[in-house]
C-alpha positions in Angstrom: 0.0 0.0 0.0 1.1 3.4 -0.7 0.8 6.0 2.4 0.9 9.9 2.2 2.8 12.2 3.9 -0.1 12.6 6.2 -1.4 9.4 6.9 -0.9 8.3 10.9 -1.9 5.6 13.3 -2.3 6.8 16.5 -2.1 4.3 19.8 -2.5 5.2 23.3 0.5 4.2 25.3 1.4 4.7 28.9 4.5 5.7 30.0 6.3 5.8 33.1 7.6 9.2 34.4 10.9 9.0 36.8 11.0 12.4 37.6 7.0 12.5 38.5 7.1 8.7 39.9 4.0 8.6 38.0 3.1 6.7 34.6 1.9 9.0 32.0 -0.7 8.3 29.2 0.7 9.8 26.0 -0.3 9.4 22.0 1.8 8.1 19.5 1.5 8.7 16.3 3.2 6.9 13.5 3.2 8.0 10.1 3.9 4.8 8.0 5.4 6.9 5.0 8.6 7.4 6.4 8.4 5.6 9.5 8.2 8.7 11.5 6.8 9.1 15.2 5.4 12.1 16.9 4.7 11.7 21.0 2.1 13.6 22.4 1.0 14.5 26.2 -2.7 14.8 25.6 -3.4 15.9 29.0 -1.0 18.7 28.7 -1.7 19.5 25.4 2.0 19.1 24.7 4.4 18.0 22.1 7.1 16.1 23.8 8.2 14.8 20.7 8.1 16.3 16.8 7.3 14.1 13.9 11.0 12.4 13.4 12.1 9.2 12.0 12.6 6.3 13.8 13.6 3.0 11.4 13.4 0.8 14.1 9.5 1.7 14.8 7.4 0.0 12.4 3.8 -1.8 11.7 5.5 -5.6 13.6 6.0 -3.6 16.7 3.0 -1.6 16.6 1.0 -4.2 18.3 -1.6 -3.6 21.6 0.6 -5.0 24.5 4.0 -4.6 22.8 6.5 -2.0 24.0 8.6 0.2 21.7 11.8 2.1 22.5 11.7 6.0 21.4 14.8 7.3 22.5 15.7 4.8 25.4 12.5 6.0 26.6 9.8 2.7 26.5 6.3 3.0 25.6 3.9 0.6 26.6 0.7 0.1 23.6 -2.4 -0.2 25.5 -4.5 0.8 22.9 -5.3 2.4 19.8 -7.9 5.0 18.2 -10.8 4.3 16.8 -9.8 4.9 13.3 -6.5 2.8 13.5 -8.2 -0.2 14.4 -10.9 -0.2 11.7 -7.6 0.3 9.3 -5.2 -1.8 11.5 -6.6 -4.4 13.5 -9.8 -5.0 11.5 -11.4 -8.4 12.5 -7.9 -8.9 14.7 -9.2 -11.7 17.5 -7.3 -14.4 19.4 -7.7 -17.5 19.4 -6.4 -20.5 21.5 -4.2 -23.6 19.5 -2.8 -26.4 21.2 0.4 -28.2 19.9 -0.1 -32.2 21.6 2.2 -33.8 22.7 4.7 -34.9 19.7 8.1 -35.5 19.2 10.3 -32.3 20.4 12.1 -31.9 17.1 8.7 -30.8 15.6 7.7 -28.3 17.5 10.0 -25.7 16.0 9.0 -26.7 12.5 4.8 -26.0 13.7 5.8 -23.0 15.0 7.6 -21.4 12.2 4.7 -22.5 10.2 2.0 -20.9 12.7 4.4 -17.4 12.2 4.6 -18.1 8.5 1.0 -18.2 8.2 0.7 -14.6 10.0 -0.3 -15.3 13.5 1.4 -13.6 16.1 2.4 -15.6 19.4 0.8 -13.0 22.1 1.1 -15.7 25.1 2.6 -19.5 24.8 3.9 -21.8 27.1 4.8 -25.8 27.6 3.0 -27.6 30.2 0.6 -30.4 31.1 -3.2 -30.4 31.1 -5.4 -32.2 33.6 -8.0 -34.5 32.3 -10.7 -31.6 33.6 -9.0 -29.5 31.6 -8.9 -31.6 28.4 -12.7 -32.7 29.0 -13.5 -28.5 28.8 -11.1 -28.1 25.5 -13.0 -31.0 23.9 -16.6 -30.4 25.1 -17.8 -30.1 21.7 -17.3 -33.7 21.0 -18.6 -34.7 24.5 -21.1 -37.8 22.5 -18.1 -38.7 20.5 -16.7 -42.5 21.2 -13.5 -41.6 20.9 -13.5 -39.0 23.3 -11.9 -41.0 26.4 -9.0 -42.4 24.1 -8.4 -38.2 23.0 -8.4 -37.4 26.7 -5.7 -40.1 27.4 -3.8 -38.9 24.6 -3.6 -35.4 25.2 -3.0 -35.7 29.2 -0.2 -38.4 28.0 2.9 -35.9 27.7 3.9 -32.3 27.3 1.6 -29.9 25.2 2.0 -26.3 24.4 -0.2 -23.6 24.6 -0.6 -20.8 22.4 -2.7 -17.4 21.8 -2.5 -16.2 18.5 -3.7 -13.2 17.5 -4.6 -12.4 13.5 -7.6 -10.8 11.8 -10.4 -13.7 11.9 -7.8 -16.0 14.1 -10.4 -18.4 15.0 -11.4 -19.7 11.1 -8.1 -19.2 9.8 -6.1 -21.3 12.7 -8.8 -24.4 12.0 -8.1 -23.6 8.1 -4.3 -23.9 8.8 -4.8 -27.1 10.8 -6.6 -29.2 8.2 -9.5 -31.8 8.6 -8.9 -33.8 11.7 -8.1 -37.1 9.2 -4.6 -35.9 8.1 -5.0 -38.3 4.9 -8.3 -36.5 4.2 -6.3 -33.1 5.2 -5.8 -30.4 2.6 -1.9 -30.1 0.6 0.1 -28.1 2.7 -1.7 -27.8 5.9 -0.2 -28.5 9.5 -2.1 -32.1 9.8 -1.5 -33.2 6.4 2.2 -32.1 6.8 3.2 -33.1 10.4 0.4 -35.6 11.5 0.1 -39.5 11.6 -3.0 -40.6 12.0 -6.6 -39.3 13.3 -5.3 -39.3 17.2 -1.8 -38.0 17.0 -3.5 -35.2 13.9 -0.8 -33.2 15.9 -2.4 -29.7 17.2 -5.8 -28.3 18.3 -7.6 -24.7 17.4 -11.0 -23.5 19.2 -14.3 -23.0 17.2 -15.2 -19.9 18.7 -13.7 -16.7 19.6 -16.3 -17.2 22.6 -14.4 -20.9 23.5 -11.2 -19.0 23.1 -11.5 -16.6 25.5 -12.6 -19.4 28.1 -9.8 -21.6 26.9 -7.1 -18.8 27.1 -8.3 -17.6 30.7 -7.8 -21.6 32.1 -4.8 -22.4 30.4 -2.8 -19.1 31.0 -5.0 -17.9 34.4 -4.0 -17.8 37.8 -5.8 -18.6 40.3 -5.1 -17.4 44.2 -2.0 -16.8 42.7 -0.5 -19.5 41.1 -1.1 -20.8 37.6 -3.8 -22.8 36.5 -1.2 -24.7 34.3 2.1 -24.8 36.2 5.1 -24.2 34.5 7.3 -26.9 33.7 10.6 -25.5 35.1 12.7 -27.6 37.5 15.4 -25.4 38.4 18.0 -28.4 38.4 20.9 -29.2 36.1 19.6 -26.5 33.6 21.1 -23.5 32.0 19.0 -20.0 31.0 18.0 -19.1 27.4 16.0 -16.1 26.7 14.9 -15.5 23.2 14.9 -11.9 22.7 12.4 -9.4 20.7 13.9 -8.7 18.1 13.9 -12.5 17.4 9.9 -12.7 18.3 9.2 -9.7 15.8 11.0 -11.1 13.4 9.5 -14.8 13.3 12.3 -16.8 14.1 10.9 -18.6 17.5 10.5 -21.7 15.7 14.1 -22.3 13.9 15.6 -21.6 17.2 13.3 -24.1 19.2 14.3 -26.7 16.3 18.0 -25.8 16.3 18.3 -26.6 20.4 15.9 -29.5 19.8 17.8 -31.6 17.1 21.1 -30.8 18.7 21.2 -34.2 20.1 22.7 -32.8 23.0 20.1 -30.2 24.4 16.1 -30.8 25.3 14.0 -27.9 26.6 12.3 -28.6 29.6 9.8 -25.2 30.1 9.5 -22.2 28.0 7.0 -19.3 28.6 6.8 -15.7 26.8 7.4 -12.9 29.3 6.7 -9.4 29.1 10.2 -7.8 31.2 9.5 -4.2 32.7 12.6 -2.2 32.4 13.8 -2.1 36.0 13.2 -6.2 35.9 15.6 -6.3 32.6 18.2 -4.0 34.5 17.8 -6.1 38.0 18.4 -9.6 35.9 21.5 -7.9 33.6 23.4 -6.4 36.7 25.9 -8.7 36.7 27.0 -7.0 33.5 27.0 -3.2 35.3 30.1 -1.9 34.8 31.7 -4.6 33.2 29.8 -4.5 29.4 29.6 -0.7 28.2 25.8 -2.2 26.3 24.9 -3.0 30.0 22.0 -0.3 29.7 21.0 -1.3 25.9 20.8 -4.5 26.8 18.0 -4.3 29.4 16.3 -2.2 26.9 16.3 -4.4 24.7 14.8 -6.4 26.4 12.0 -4.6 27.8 11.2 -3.7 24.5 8.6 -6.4 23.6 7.8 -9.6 24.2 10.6 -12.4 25.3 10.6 -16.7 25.6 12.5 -17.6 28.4 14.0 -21.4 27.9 14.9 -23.8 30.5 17.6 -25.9 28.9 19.0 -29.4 29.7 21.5 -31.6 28.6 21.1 -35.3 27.6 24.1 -36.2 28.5 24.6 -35.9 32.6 28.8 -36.1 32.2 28.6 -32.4 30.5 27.9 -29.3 32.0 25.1 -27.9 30.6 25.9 -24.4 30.7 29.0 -24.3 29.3 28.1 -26.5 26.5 25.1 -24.7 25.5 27.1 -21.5 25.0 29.0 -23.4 22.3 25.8 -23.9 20.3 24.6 -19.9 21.1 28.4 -18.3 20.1 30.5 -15.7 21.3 28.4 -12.8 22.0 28.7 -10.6 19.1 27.6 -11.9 15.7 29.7 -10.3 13.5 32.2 -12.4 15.3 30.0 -15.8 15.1 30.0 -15.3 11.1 33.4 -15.7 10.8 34.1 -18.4 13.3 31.1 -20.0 14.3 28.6 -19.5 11.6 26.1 -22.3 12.4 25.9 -20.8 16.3 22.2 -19.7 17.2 24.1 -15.5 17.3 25.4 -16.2 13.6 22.3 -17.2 12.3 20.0 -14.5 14.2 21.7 -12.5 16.0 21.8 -8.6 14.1 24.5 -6.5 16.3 26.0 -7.1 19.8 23.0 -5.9 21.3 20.1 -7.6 19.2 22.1 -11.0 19.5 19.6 -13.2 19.4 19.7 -14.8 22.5 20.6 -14.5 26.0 22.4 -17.7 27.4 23.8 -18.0 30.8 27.8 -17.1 31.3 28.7 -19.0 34.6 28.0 -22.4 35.7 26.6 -21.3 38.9 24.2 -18.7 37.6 22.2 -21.5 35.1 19.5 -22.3 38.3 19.3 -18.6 39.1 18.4 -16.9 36.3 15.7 -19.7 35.0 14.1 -19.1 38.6 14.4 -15.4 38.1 12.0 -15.8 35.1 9.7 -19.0 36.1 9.2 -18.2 39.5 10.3 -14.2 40.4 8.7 -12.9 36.7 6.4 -15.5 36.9 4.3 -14.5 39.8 4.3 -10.7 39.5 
């Protein structure tokens, strides 16, 4: 589409105010012809920022619930005008999909066709679902015969839940998965490509955008507290991967996923999306204070959208699983990883020394820590 000069999108974002020790509703207003922002006070009737270009802002990151850095300063979207959604988020609903519980190696391929397809992951996690909770996702089949052999299945192992947001989410998800038969499944769709037979037809969507919102509230609610679904984190013999945001935006969840999963040397054990406040992304980087001059960038970076924090083991007991997993991540700058490690994780997907991809661990000691600082400090705020 061509834009003019004029054309904006205006969200409503709240910002919080060091100096006031206050957060702040402001407008932002993009203007997609030259990627150009313009931050507005509309309390105040203020201008705190004229209309200048910013490459890095652009429609990917422009997202309700996402968080975009203007100037080291980070703006959280809460919502949008009225006229930018009918243009922007027309039809845009959510809808629930459930990968079951298949072979590890796959899960990175269904993903990076989920992303392909033009779904973005807004919450997902591993974990495993209670026979109450399976009767509730398959209620609409309650007469089927096959029902209690489903249940069985899908309580066997490890599944992972998903909310996926696209215009008309609900149809297009079922669309992408293919009739339940993946012999009798469309060319090209997730069931014909991935699944075996009518049981293992591996992954689930909801009919409804009604069912998905019930769905989405038991598999990722809390209740007094704690999750409904408890994360699958151990805290033992494991090491710390965080996918970063700039990896999320970009689509590349799933290649990672696969690259740690066929190692042959790594399994993940939980994984979770995380939103980090800024001071949370500072607190879990200090280590780094004073020591790496992109101390500060980092833990913007991080803040800056949405995150998937991995708990990684190793197959292989003899090996410590920290140090060998920084093998398969690289050296911390990518440049660096092209020349000598260029099949590394950073190589691959990593864009500068900041934007690296991932963050993995350094010491052996730390690998417990810092999956506990996500899957139980982050976890319960």
């Amino acid at each position: 589409m061509v834009w003019d000069y004029f054309d904006k999108f205006s969200f409503v974002c709240d910002m919080y105010n060091e100096d006031a020790g206050k957060i702040e509703e402001l407008i932002l207003n993009f203007f997609p012809y030259d990627n150009s922002v313009q931050v507005l006070n509309p309390d105040k009737g203020k201008n705190l920022l004229r209309r200048v270009q910013i490459p890095s802002i652009n429609f990917a990151k422009l997202q309700i619930g996402n968080i975009v850095n203007v100037f080291s300063k980070l703006l959280l979207i809460t919502d949008c005008v009225p006229a930018t959604r009918r243009t922007l988020f027309k039809n845009v609903e959510s809808t629930f999909a459930m990968i079951k519980p298949i072979l590890p190696k796959d899960h990175g391929k269904i993903i990076t066709y989920i992303m392909k397809k033009g779904f973005r992951i807004v919450r997902m996690k591993n974990g495993k679902i209670s026979k109450d909770f399976a009767l509730e996702l398959y209620k609409n089949i309650s007469g089927n015969s096959m029902l209690p052999i489903i249940i069985d299945y899908v309580t066997s192992g490890e599944i992972i839940g998903l909310e996926l947001s696209a215009p008309n989410a609900v149809l297009n998800f079922r669309q992408c998965l293919g009739a339940t038969e993946p012999s009798e499944a469309a060319p090209g769709t997730i069931r014909r490509l991935y699944g075996e037979n009518i049981l293992r037809n591996v992954a689930h969507g909801c009919n409804t955008v009604e069912e998905s919102a019930e769905i989405l509230e038991l598999f990722f609610g809390y209740e007094k507290g704690l999750p409904r679904i408890p994360f699958r984190a151990t805290f033992k013999d494991c090491t710390c991967c965080i996918i970063k945001p700039h990896v999320v935006i970009d689509g590349n969840v799933g290649a990672i996923h696969e690259q740690i999963s066929t190692s042959g040397l790594f399994y993940i054990s939980a994984m979770a999306m995380f939103t980090v406040k800024l001071c949370n992304a500072l607190e879990f980087y200090e280590v780094y204070k004073g020591v790496l001059p992109e101390y500060e960038a980092m833990a913007i970076q991080l803040a800056e959208g949405k995150c998937i924090a991995l708990e990684v083991k190793c197959t292989d007991s003899t090996k410590n699983v920290v140090c060998e997993f920084r093998k398969l991540c690289g050296p911390r700058d990518p440049d660096l990883c092209r020349q000598l490690y260029p099949e590394s994780i950073r190589a691959q997907y990593g864009k500068n020394i900041v934007q690296n991809a991932v963050h993995c661990t350094d010491l052996p000691e730390d690998g417990e820590s810092e999956v506990e600082y996500f899957f139980k400090f982050l976890a319960n705020e």
